[in-house]
Z-matrix of the N, CA and C atoms (Angstrom, degrees):
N
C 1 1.438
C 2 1.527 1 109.43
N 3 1.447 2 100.59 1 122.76
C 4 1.924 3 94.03 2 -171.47
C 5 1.984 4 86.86 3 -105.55
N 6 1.357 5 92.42 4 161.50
C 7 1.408 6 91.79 5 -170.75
C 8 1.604 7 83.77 6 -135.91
N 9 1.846 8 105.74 7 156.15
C 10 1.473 9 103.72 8 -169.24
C 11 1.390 10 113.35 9 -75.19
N 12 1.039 11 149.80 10 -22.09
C 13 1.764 12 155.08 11 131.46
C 14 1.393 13 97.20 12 -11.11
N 15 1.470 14 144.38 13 -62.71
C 16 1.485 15 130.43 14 165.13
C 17 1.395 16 135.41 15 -68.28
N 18 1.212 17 111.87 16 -13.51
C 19 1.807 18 131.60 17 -169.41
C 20 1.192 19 94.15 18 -89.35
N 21 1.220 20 153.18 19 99.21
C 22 1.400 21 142.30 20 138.75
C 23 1.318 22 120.37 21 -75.33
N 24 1.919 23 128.18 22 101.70
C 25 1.401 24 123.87 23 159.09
C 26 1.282 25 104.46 24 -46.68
N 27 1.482 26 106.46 25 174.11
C 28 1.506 27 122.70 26 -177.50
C 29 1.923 28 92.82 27 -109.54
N 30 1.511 29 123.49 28 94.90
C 31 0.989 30 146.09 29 175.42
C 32 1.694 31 112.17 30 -47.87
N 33 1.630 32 100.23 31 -33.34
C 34 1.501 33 101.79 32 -168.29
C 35 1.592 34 112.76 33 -84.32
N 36 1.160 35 135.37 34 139.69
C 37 1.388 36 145.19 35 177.61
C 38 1.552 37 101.47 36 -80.83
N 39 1.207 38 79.63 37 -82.67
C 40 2.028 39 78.21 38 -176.91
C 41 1.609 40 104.70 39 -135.13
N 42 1.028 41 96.09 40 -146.07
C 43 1.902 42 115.67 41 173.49
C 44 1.211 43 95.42 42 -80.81
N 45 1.853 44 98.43 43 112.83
C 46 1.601 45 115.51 44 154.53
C 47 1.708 46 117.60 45 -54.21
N 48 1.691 47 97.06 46 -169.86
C 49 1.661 48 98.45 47 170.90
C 50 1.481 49 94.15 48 -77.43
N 51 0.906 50 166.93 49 -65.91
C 52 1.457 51 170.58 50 132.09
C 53 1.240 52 108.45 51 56.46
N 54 1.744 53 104.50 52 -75.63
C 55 1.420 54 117.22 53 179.09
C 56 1.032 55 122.92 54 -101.83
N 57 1.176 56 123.68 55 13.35
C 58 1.605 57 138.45 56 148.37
C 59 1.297 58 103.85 57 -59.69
N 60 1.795 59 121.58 58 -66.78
C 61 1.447 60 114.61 59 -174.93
C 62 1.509 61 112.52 60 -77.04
N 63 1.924 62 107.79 61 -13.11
C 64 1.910 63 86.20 62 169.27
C 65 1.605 64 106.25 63 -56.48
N 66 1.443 65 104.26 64 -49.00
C 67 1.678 66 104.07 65 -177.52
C 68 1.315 67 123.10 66 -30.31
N 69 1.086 68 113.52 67 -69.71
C 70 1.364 69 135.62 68 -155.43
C 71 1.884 70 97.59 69 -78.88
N 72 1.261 71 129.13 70 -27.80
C 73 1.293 72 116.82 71 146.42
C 74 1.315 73 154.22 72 -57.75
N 75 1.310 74 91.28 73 -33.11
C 76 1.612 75 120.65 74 166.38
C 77 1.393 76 100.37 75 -55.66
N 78 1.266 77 127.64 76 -78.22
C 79 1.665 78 131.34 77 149.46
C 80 1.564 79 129.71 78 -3.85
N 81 0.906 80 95.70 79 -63.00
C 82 1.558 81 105.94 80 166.84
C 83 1.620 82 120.71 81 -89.32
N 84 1.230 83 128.33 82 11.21
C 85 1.408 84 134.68 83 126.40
C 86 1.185 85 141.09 84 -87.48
N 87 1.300 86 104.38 85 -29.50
C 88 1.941 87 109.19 86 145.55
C 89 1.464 88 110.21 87 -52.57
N 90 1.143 89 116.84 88 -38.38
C 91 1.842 90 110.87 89 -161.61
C 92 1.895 91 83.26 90 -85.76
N 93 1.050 92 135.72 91 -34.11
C 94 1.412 93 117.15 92 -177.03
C 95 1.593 94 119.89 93 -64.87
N 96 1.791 95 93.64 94 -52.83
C 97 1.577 96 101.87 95 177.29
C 98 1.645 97 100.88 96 -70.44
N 99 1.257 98 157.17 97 3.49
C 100 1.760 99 135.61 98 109.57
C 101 0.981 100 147.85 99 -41.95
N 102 1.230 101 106.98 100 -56.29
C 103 1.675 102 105.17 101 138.05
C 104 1.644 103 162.86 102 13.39
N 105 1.337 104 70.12 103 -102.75
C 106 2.020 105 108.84 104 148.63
C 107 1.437 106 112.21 105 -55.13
N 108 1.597 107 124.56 106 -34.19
C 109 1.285 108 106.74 107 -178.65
C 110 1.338 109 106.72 108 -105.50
N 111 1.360 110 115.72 109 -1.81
C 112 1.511 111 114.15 110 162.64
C 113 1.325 112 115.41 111 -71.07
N 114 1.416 113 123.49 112 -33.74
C 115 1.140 114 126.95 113 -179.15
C 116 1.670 115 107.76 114 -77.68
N 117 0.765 116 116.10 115 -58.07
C 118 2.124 117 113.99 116 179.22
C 119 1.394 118 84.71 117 -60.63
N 120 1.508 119 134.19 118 -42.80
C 121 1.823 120 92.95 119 -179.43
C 122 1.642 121 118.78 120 -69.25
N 123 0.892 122 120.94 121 -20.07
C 124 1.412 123 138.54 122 174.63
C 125 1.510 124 119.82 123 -79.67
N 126 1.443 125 119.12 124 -23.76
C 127 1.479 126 112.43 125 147.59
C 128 1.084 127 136.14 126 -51.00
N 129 1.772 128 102.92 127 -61.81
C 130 0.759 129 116.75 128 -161.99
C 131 1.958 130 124.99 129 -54.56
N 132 1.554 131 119.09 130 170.07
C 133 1.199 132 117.29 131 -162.63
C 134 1.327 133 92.16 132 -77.82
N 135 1.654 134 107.04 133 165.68
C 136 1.456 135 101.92 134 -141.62
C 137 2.284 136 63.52 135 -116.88
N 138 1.472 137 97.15 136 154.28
C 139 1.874 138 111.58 137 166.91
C 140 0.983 139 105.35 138 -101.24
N 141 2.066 140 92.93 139 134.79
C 142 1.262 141 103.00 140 177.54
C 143 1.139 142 105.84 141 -81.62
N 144 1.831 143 129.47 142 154.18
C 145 1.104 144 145.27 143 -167.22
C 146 1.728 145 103.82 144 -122.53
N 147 1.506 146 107.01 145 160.78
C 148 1.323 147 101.50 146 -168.58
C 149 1.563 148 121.09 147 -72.99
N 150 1.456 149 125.57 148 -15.08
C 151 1.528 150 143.35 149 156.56
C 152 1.391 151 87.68 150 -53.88
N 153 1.354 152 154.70 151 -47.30
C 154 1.294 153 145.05 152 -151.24
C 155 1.850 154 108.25 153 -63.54
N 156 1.714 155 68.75 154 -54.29
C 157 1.812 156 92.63 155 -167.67
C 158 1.522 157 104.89 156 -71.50
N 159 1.135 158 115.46 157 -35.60
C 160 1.457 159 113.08 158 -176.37
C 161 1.987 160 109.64 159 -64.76
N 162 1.210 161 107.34 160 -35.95
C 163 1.784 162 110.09 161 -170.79
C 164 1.175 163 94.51 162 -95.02
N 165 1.462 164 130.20 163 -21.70
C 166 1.584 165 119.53 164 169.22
C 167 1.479 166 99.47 165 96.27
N 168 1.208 167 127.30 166 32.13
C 169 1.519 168 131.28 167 -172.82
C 170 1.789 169 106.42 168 -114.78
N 171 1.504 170 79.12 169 130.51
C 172 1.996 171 116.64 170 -163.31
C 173 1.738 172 90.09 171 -54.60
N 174 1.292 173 130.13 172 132.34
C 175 1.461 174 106.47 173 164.34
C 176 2.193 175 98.45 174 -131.53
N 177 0.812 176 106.13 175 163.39
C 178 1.707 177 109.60 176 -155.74
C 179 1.794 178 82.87 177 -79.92
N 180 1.686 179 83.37 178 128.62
C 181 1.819 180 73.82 179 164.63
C 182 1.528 181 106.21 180 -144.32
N 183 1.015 182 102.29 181 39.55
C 184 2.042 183 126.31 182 152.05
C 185 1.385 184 119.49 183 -109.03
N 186 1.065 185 115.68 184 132.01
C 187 1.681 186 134.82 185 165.10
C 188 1.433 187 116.27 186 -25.49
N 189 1.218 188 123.72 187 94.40
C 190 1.701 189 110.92 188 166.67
C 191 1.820 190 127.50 189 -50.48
N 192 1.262 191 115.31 190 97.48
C 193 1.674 192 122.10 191 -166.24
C 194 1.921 193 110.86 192 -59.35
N 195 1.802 194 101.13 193 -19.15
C 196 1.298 195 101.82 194 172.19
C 197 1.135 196 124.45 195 -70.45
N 198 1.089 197 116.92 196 -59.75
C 199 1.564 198 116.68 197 165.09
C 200 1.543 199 116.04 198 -54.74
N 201 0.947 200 124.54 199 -59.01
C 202 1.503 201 130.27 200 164.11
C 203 1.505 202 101.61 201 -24.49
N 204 1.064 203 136.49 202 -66.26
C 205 1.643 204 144.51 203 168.46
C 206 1.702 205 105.84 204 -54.23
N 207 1.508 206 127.82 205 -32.31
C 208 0.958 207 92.06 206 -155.70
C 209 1.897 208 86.65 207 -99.40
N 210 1.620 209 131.97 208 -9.96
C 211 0.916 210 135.56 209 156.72
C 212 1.831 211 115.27 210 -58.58
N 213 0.923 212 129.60 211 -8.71
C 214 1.599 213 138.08 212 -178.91
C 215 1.783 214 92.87 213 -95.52
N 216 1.126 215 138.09 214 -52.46
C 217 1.122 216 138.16 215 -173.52
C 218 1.684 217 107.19 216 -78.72
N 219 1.253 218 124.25 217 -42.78
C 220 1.302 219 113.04 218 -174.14
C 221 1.888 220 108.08 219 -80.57
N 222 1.345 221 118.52 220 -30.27
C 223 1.512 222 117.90 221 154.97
C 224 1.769 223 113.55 222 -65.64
N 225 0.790 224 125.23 223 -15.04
C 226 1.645 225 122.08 224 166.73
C 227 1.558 226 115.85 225 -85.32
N 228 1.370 227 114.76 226 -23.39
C 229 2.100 228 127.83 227 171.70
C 230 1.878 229 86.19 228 -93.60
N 231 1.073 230 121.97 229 -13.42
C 232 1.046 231 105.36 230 -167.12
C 233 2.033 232 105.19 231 -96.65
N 234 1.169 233 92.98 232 -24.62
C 235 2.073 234 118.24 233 -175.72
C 236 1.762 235 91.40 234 -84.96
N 237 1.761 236 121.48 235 -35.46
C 238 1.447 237 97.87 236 -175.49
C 239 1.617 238 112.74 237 -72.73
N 240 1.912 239 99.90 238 -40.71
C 241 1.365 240 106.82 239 -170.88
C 242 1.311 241 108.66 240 -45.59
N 243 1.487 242 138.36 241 -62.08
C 244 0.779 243 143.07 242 -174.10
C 245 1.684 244 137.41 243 -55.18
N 246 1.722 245 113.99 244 -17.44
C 247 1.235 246 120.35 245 155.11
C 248 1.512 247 89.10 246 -74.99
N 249 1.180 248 120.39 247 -62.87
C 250 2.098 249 91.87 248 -168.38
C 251 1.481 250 110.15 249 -47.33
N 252 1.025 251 125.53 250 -55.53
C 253 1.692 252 99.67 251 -170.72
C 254 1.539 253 117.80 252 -67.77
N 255 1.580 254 113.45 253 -18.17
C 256 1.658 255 106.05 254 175.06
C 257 1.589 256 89.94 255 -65.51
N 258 1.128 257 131.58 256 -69.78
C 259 1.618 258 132.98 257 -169.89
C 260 1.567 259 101.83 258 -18.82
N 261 1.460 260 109.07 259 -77.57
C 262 1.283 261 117.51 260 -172.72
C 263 1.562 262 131.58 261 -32.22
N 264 1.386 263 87.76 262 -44.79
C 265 1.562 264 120.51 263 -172.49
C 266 1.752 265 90.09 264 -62.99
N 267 1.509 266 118.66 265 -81.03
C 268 1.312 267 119.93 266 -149.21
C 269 1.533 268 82.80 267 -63.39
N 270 1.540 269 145.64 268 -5.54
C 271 1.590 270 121.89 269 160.64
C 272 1.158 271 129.51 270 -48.81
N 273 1.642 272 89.03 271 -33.08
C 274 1.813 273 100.72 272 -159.47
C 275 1.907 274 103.46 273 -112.57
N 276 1.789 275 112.06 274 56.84
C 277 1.173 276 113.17 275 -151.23
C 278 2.124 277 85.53 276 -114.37
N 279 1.153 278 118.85 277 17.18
C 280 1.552 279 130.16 278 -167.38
C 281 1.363 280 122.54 279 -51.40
N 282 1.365 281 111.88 280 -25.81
C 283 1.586 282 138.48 281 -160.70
C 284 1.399 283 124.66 282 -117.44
N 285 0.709 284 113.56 283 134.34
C 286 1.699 285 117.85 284 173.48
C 287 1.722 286 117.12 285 -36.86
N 288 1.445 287 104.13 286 -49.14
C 289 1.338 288 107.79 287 -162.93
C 290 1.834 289 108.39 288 -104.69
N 291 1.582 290 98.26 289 1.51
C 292 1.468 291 86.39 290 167.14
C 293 1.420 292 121.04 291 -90.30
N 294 1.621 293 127.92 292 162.65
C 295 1.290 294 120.73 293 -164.84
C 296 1.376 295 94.99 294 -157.37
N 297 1.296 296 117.66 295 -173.18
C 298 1.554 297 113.48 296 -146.09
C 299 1.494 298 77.48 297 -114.31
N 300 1.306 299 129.96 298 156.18
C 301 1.345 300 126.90 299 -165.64
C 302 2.061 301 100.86 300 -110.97
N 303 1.644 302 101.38 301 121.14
C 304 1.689 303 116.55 302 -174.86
C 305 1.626 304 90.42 303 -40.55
N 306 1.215 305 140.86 304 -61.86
C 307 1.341 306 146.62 305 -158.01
C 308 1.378 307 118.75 306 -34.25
N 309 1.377 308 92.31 307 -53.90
C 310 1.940 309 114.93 308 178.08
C 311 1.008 310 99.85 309 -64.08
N 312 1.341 311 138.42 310 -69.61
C 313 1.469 312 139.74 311 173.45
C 314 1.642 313 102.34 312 -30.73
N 315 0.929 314 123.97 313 -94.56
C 316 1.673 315 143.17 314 -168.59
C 317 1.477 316 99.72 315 -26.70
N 318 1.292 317 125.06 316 -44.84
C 319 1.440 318 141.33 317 -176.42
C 320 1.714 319 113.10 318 -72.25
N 321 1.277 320 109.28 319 -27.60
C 322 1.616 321 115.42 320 -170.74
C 323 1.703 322 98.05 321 -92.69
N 324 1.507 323 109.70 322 -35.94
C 325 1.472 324 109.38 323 175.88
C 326 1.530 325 126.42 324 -93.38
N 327 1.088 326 102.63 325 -5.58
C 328 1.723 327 121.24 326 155.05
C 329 1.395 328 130.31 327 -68.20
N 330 1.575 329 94.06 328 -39.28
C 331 1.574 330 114.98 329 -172.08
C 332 2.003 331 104.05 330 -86.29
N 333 1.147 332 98.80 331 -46.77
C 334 1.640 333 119.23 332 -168.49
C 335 2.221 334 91.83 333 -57.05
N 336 1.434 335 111.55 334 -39.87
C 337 1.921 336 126.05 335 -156.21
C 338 1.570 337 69.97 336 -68.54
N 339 2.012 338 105.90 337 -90.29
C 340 1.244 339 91.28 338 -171.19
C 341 1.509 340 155.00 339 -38.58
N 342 1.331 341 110.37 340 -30.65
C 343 1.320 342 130.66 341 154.72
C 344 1.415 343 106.89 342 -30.66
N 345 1.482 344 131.16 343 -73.96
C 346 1.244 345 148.87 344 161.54
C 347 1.552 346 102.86 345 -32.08
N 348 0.952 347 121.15 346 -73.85
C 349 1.228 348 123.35 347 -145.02
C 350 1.867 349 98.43 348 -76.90
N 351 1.135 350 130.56 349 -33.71
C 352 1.088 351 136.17 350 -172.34
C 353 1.321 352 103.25 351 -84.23
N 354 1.344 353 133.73 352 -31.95
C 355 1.373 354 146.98 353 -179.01
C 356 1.748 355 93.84 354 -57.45
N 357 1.505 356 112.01 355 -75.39
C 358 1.730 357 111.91 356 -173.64
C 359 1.065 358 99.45 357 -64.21
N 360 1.454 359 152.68 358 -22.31
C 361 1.739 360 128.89 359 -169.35
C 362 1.349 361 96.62 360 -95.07
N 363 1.377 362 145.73 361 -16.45
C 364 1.258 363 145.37 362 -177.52
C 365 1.613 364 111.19 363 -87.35
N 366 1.178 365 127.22 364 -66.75
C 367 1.605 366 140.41 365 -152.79
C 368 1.821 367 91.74 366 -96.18
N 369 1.647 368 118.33 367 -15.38
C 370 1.971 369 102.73 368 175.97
C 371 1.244 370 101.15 369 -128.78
């Protein structure tokens, strides 16, 4: 005799707003951590090439600090986003088969290095 106190239906239909916006965050931390490496490739000092040397043309071979700054700020929107969706996530932790998604993680410790690392090459 099963009694309804042991029977649990599966209440959920589909993906709440919850995991709609875990989704759609996850997303928009991929597009940051691209970004970010568009930008440090785009700092960085540019190599001189042998057309350089041959026409005698100056090419920058120091770090651009703007981008450098503006990659320190978009990995810091990129370190908040990402405690909100871990938050969210361990909200929506109710079920057996839900799990905290590797992405968010990977993204908070990606964001947190550069953070660091852009912090001392910028401000010393």
């Amino acid at each position: 005799m099963e009694t309804n106190a042991t029977v649990r239906s599966n209440t959920r239909k589909g993906p709440d707003l919850i995991f709609r916006l875990i989704d759609i965050f996850s997303v928009i931390l991929w597009g940051f951590q691209i970004l970010n490496i568009g930008l440090l490739y785009q700092a960085k000092p540019v190599d001189e090439t042998f057309l350089d040397r041959l026409f005698n043309v100056k090419v920058r071979d120091y770090w651009d600090y703007q981008l450098l700054q503006l990659a320190l700020i978009l990995s810091l929107v990129q370190f908040v986003v990402s405690l909100i969706s871990l938050y969210l996530n361990s909200k929506r932790l109710k079920r057996k088969n839900d799990r905290i998604r590797i992405s968010i993680i990977i993204s908070i410790f990606s964001s947190l290095a550069l953070c660091f690392a852009l912090s001392i090459i910028v401000f010393f």
